[in-house]
C-alpha positions as CSV (number, residue, x, y, z in Angstrom):
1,X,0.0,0.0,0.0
2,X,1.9,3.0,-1.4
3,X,1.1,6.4,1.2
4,X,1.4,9.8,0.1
5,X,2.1,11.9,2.9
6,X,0.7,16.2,2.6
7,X,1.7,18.0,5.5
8,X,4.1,20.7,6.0
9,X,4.5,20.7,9.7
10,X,7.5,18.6,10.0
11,X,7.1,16.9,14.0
12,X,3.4,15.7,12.9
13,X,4.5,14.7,9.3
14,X,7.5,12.6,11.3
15,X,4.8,11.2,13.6
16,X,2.0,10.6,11.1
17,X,4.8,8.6,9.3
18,X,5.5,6.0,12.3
19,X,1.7,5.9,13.3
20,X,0.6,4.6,9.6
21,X,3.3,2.2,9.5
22,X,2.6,0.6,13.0
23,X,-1.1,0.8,11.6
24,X,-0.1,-1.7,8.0
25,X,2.5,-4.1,7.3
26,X,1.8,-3.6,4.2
27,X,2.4,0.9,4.2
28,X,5.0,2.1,2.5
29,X,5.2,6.0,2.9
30,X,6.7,7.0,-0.6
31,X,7.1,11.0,-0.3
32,X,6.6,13.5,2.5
33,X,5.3,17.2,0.3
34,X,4.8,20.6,2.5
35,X,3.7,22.4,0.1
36,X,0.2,23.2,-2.6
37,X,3.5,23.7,-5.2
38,X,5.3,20.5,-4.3
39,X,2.3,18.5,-4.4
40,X,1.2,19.9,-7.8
41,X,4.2,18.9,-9.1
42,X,4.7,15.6,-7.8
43,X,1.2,14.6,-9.1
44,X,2.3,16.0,-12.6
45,X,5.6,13.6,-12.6
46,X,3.8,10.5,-10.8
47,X,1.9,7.5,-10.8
48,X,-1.4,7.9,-8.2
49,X,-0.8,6.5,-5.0
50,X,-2.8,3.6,-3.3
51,X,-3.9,6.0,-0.1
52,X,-2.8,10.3,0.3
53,X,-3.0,11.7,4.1
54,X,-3.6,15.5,3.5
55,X,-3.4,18.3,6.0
56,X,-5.7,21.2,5.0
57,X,-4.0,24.3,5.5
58,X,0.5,23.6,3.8
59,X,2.7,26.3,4.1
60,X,1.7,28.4,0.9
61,X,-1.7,27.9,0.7
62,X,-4.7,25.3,1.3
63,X,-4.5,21.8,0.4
64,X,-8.2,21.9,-2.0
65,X,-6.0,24.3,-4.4
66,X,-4.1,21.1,-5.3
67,X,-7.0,19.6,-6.8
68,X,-7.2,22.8,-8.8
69,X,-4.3,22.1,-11.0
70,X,-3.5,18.1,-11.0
71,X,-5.7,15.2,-11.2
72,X,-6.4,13.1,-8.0
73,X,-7.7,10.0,-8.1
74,X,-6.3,8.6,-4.9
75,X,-8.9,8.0,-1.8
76,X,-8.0,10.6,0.7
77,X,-7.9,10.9,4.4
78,X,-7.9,14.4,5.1
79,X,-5.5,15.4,8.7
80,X,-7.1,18.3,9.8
81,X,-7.2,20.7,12.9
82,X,-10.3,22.7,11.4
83,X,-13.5,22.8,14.1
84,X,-16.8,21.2,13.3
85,X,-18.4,23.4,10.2
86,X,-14.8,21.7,7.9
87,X,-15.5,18.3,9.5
88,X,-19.5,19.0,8.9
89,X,-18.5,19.2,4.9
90,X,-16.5,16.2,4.8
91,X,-18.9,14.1,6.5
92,X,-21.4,15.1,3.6
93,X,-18.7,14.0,1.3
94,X,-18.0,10.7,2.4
95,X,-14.5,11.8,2.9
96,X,-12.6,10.1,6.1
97,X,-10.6,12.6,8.0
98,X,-8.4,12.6,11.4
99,X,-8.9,15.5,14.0
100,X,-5.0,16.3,15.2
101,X,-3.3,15.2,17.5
102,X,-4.0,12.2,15.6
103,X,-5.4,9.2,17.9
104,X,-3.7,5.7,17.0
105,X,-6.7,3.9,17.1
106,X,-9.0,6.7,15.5
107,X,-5.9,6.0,12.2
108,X,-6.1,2.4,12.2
109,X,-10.0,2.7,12.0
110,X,-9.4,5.1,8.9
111,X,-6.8,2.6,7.2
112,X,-9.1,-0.3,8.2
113,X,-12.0,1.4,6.2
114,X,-9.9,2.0,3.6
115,X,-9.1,-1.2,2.9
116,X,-12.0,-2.9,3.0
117,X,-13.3,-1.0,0.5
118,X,-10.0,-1.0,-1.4
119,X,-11.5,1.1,-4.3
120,X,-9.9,4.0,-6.2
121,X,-12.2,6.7,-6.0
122,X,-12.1,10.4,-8.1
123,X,-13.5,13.0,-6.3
124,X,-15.1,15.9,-8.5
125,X,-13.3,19.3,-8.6
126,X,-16.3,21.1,-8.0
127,X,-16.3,19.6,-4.5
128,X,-13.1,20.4,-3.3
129,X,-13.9,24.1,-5.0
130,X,-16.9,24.5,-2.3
131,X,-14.8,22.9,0.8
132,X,-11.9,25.9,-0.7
133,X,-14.3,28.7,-1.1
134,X,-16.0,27.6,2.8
135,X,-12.5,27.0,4.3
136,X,-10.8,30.4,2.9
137,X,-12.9,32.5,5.1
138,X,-13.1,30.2,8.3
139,X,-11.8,31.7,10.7
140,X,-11.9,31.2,14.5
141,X,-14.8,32.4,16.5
142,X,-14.7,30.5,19.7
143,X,-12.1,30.5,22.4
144,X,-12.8,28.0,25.4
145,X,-11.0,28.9,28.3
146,X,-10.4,27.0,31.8
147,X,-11.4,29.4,34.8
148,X,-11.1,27.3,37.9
149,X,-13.5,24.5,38.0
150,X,-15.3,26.1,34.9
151,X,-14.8,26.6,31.1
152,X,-15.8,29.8,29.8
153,X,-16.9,30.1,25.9
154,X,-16.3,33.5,24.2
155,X,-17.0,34.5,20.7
156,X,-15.9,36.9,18.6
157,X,-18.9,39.1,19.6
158,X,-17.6,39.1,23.1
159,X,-13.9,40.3,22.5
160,X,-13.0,43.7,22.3
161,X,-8.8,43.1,22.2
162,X,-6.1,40.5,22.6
163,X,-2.8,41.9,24.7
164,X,0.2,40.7,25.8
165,X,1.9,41.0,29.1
166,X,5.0,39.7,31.3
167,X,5.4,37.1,28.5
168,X,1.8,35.4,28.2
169,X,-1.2,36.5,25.7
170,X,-4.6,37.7,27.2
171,X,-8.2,37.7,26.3
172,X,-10.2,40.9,27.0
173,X,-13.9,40.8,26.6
174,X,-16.1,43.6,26.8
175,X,-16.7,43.5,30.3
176,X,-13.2,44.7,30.5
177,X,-12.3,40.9,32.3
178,X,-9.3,39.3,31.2
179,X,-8.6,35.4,30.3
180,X,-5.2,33.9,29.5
181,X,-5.0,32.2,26.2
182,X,-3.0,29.7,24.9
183,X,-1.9,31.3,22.0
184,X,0.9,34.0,20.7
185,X,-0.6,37.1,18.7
186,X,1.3,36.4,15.7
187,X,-0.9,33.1,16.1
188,X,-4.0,35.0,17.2
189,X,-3.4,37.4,14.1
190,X,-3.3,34.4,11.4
191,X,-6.8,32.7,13.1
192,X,-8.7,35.9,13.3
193,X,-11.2,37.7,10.8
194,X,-9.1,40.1,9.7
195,X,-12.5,42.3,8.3
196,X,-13.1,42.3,12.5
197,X,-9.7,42.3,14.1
198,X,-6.3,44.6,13.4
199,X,-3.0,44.1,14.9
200,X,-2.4,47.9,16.2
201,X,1.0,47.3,17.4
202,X,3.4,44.4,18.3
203,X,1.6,44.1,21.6
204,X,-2.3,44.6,21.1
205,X,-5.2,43.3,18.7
206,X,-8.4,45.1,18.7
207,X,-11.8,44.7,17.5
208,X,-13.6,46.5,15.0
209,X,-17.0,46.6,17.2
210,X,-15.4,47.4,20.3
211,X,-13.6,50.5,19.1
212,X,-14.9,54.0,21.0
213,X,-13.0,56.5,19.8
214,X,-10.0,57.3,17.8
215,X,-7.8,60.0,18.9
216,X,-4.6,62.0,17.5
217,X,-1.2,61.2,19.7
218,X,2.3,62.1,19.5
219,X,4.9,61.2,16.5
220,X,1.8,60.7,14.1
221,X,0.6,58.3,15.8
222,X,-4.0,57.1,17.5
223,X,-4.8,56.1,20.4
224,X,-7.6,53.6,20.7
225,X,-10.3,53.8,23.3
226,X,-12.2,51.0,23.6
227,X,-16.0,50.4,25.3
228,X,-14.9,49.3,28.7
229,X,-11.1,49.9,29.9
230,X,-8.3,48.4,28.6
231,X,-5.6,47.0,30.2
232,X,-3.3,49.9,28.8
233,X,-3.0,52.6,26.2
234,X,-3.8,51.2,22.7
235,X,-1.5,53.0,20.4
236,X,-1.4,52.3,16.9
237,X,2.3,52.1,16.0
238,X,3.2,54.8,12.8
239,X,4.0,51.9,10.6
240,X,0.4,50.5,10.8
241,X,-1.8,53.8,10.8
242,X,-1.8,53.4,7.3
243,X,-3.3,50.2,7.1
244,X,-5.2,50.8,10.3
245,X,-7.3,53.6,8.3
246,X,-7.8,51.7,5.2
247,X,-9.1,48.7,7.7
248,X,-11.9,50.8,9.2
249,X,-12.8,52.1,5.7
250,X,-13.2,48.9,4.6
């Protein structure tokens, strides 16, 4: 059973690699591609494999842009960290997927489907169009957060800025309470809707509906003032006023 490996993170590509084979005698892992690029390429140049593993979101781009320019014909078991609404559409699809971290058993399930069924399926473009034009403005809405005995669900709605602080990342809703995340801003500024969040400055992220007032402040520089108080003085650094303004505008 030739396996085609698509993930560009390298630990979970390593570990994906040992899981399959402790999963099949019979795997045989013949290329590891990061990339939408690579992967086009390597489909141009060679024969379909017998099973493809295939993270969703490589390091230029998502993986259903693949399907855009080569041929697939492969069955596919997507890898995927994407929340319920991605998992939702692949479901409908009849396409097998693995939530990471990637559960041994959960894999040898996967690879035991696949190979009772054993049959080389081609999966229409136009489907992998729709899961593209649905994942490509997914962004995350939810953070869950541990608060004691409790877990605490916030959406977008209820954020009005991200900060950092003394090393750790915080959540600030518009009560003006603040929750540690698990996450960096440079993170936080890749998962959010950027139509409803900016990056003012290396240290804060705001939201759109939570903005107050905008104010003029030294070295051509705003100050942000939010609904409820913020854990500091939101200034927009000079380099980003520019993009700042064309944000609200649009």
């Amino acid at each position: 059973m030739k396996c085609l490996i698509i993930e560009d993170e390298k630990v979970a590509a390593e570990r994906l690699q040992k899981l399959v084979v402790q999963s099949s005698n019979e795997a045989e892992i013949v290329e590891v591609i990061q990339s939408v690029k690579n992967a086009v390429d390597w489909f141009m140049h060679n024969a379909q494999p017998d099973l493809i593993f295939m993270d969703i979101q490589l390091s230029d781009g998502l993986s259903f842009e693949i399907f855009e320019q080569a041929q697939i014909t492969a069955p596919i078991i997507f890898t995927t960290a994407y929340d319920e609404y991605a998992l939702k559409a692949f479901k409908l699809n009849s396409i097998d997927y693995l939530l990471k971290p990637i559960d041994q058993d959960e894999l040898q399930c996967a690879i035991d489907k696949f190979s009772e069924k054993s049959k080389t399926k081609e999966y229409p473009p136009a489907l992998f169009e729709n899961l593209l034009n649905q994942l490509s403005n997914k962004y995350k809405n939810k953070f869950v957060i541990k608060v004691g005995e409790r877990l605490k669900i916030f959406t977008s709605d209820d954020i009005q800025c991200f900060y950092s602080m003394e090393k750790a990342v915080f959540l600030q809703n518009k009560q003006g309470h603040d929750y540690a995340v698990n996450y960096t801003l440079d993170q936080l500024e890749e998962l959010l809707d950027p139509s409803r969040f900016f990056r003012i400055s290396r240290k804060h992220i705001v939201a759109f509906s939570a903005i107050k007032d905008i104010l003029s402040y030294s070295n051509s520089r705003l100050e942000i003032k939010l609904e409820h108080h913020s854990p500091e003085e939101l200034i927009v650094s000079r380099e980003r006023v520019q993009k700042f303004k064309l944000w609200l505008e649009n």
